[in-house]
N, C-alpha and C positions, 0 to 999 in steps of 0.2 A: 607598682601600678600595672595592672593586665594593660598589654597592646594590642590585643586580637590577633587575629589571623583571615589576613583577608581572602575570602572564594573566589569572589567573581575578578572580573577587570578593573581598569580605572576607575577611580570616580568622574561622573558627569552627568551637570545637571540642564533641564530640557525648561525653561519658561512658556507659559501660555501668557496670554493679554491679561487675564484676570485679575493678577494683584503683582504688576512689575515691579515695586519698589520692596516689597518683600521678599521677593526674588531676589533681588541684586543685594538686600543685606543677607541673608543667607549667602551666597557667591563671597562678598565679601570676606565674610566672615571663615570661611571654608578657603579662600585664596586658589577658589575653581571658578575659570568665566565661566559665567552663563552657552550654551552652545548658539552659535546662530542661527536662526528656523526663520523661514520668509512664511510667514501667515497671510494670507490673501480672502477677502470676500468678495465673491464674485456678483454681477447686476442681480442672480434670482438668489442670492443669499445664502448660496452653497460656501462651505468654509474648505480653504484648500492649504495644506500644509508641508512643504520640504524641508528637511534638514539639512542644511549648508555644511556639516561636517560626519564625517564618520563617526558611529560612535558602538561599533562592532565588538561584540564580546564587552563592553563595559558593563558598570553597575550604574543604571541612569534613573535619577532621580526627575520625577516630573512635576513642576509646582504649579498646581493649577487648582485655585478655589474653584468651587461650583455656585457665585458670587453673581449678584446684579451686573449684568442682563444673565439670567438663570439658563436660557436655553444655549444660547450661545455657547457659554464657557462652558456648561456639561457636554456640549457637543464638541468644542474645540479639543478637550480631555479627554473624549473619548478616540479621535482622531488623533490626536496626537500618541498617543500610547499604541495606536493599531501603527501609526508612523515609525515611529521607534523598534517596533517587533517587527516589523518588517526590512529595518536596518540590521536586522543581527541582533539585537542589544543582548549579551548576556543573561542582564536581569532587569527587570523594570519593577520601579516602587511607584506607588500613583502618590504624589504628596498632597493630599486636601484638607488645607486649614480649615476650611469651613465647605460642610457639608451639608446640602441643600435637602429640600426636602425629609430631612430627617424629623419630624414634627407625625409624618405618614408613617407612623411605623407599626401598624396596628388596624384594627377593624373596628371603630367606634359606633360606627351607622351601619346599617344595611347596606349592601351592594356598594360598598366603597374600598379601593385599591390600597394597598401598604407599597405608597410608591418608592420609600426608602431600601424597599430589598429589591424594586425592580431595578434603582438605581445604583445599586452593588450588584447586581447581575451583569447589567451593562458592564461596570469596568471592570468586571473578571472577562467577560466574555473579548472585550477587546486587543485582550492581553497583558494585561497586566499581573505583576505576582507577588507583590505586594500591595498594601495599601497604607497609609498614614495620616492622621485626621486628628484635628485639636476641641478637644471638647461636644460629644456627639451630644445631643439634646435629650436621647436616653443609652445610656451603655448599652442595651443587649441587642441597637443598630450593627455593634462587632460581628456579631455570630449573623449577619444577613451574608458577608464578605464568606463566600468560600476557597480563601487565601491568607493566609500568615498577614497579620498588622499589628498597629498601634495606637490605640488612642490616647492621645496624649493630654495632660492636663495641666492647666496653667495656674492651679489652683494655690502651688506654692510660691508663685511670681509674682501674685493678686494680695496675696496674704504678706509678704515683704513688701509690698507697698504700703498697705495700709498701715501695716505695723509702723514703719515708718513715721506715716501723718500721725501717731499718737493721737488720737481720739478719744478723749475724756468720756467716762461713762457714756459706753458704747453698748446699742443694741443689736444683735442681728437678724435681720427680719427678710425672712423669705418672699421673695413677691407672688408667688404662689404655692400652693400645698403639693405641687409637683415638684418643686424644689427645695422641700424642706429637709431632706436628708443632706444635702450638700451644702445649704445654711447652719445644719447644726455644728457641721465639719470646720465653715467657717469659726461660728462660738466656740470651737473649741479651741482654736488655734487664737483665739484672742480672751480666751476665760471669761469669755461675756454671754449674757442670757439672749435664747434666741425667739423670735416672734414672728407670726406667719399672718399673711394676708390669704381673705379669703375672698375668690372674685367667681364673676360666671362669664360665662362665652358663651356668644350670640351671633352666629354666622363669624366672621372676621373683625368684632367687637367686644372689647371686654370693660366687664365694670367690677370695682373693687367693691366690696360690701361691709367686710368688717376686720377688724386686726384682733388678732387670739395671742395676748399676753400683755405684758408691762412695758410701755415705752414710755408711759410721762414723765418728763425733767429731761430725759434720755436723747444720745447725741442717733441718730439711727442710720444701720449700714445696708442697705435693701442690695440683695445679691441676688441675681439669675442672669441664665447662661447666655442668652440672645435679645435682642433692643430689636423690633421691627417698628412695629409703627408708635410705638413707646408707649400705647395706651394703660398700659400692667404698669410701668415703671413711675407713672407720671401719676397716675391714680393710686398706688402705695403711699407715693408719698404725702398726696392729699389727704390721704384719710389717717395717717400718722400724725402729721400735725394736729388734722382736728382731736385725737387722740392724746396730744400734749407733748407730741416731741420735738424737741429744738433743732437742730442741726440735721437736716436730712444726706447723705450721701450716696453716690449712685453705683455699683461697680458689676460689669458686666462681661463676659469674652468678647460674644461677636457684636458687631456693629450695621447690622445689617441697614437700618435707615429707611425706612421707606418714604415717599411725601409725605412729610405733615411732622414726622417724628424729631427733627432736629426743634425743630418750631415749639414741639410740645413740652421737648427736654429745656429749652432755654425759658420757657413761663415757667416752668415747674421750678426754677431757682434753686437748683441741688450745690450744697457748698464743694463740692465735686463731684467730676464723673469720669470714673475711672473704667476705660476698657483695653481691648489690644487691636492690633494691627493686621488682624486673620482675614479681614476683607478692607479695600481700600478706601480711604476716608479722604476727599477729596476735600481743599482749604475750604468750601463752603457750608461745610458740614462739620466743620471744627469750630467749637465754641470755646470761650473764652477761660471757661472753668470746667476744659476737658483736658486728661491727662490720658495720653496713648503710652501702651505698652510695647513696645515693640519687641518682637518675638526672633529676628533673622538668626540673633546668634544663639538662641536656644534652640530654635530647629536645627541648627546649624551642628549643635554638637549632638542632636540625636541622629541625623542621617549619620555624620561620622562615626556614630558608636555602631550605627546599622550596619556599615558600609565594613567596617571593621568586625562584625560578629561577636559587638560586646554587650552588656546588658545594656538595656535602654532603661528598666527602671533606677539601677546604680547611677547610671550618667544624670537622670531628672536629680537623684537624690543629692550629689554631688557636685550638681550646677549653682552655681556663686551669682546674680545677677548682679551686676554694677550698678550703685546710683547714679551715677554721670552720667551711664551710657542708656540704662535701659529706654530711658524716655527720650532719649537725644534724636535730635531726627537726622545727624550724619548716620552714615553704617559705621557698624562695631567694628573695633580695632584686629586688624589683622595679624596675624603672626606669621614669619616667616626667615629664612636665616639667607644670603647670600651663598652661592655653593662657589666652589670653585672655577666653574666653566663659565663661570657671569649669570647665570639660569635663576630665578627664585625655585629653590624649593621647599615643598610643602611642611612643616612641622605641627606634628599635632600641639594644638593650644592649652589641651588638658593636661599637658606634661610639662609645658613650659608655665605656664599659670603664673606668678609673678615674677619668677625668679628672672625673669628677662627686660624685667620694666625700663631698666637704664638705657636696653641696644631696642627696644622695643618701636622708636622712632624711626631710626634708619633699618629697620627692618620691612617698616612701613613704608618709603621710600623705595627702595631696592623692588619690593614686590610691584608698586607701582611704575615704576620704569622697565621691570620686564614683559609687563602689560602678554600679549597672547604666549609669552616665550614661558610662562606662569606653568610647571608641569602640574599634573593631576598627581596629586599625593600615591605614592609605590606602598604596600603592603607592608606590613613589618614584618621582621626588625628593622629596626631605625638606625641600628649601629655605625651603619656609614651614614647617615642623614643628620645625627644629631652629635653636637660639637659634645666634646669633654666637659669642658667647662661652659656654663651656659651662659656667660657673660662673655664670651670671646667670640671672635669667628674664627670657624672653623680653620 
């Protein structure tokens, strides 16, 4: 297995308000605390930001969707990154699950803005030199970033789930004609026929009109990238049924929600609805036949492939997701070995992968009682970090 070679400093990673529980599984998962940052708003609404630790010459990952309240947190991300580069940082990677405004990525109307390159403008300009982002609403948002990134896609995590559910004569049906190249991707990954909805938009309204292919008898998998006010998702599936299909299912990345959309997804009766964790789903807005994805230890091992100088597509391709864990709402299991001096240290998890399942408990243990004494994983070689035998301690 390649171990990289790491450039920059330590790893260390920077939380905004935006999505803390994905935050701390990522940390988790990586066995790097989160850093301490006192974030403050002030009576006129100004956002004020210090870092409670040095993080000078590191490689600082910042996790901060651009997520409801939309101004806020782009603004908090963008402060915080000018925060950081103004610490020294090494290198700064902007980590954004979910990337706002990417819908604006073009000129549809007259005299209207492509706000999605203003808003990659902003976070280059802030300092950042990186960027990293899960599922952009059109790929070629990349080439607005004039900075090395990644967009990342959860499309083999979604497709292991459903493979999973075993869906008997299964259709795949795009919720609209803007997503039918990545519904046929779907179909293929499940050897089933694909079927597209065909809808209009009317100011911030959309209505579905007709469905282009075969779903009657048919169990049907309606797939696009983003859920706002659910009117696309919830009107597919109306008009599938009256079409003749049985079984409707829902499966999505972001979860973005807006009023009225949880309300709409729970009448629309979908035998699930499967998204992820890229923006935060507060317990009122989890319904009973919603399945979240949670993503902390899949980012988790992309920053570390970053953070290392390894491939990022190798590491997607070679990522294993757990059934117990992916959906579990503890964070994912950590790794980590006892060292000698009493210290947790860091061990990469992609090297240790099962072979540690027996000590893999009190490794768990250990790391958590060394709580801040937890070192930031050291560069390879590993040769003094990782035991002979991986069943033993060192």
């Amino acid at each position: 297995m390649d171990h990289g070679e790491r450039i920059y400093g330590e790893l260390a990673l920077v939380a905004g308000s935006g999505n803390p529980e994905l935050a701390q599984e990522i940390s988790s998962a990586l066995c790097v605390p989160l850093l301490d940052v006192r974030i403050e708003v002030f009576p006129n609404e100004n956002i004020f930001i210090q870092l409670l630790q040095s993080v000078r010459s590191k490689d600082v990952f910042i996790i901060q969707p651009t997520c409801s309240p939309v101004h806020d947190n782009l603004m908090e991300l963008l402060i915080m990154i000018d925060t950081v580069r103004r610490a020294s940082a090494g290198r700064i990677t902007a980590v954004i699950p979910y990337f706002s405004y990417a819908r604006s990525d073009k000129k549809d109307m007259p005299r209207v803005p492509i706000t999605a390159r203003l808003v990659a403008d902003m976070v280059g300009a802030a300092g950042a030199d990186r960027f990293m982002t899960v599922d952009l609403h059109a790929g070629q948002i990349q080439g607005f970033f004039n900075m090395p990134g990644d967009e990342l896609s959860v499309f083999p995590l979604l497709v292991d789930h459903i493979r999973r559910l075993a869906i008997p004569n299964l259709v795949v049906v795009a919720a609209d004609l803007g997503f039918a190249k990545k519904a046929r991707n779907f179909a293929e990954a499940f050897d089933a026929p694909v079927a597209f909805v065909e809808k209009r938009r009317e100011g911030s309204d959309t209505h579905s009109l007709t469905v282009i292919g075969d779903v009657h008898g048919r169990n049907a998998l309606i797939v696009d990238d983003e859920v706002d006010q659910g009117g696309t998702m919830v009107g597919a599936a109306h008009i599938l049924r009256r079409a003749g299909a049985r079984d409707v299912y829902a499966c999505f990345v972001h979860p973005t929600f807006s009023p009225g959309a949880v309300e709409r997804l729970a009448q629309a009766a979908f035998a699930q609805i499967v998204c992820t964790n890229t923006e935060p789903i507060p317990p009122e807005k989890r319904l009973p036949n919603m399945h979240i994805l949670h993503l902390g230890r899949w980012i988790a091992s992309i920053i570390d492939a970053v953070h290392r100088g390894l491939s990022v597509g190798k590491t997607i391709d070679e990522y294993r997701p757990s059934p117990s864990r992916e959906g579990a709402r503890r964070p994912p299991r950590t790794l980590a070995t006892p060292a000698r001096n009493g210290n947790a240290v860091r061990v990469d998890p992609l090297w240790y992968n099962e072979r540690v399942s027996r000590v893999a408990p009190a490794a768990r243990r250990s790391c958590r009682r060394a709580g801040d004494r937890v070192k930031t994983w050291r560069a390879l070689p590993y040769a003094q970090e990782r035991p002979t035998n991986p069943t033993r301690r060192p």
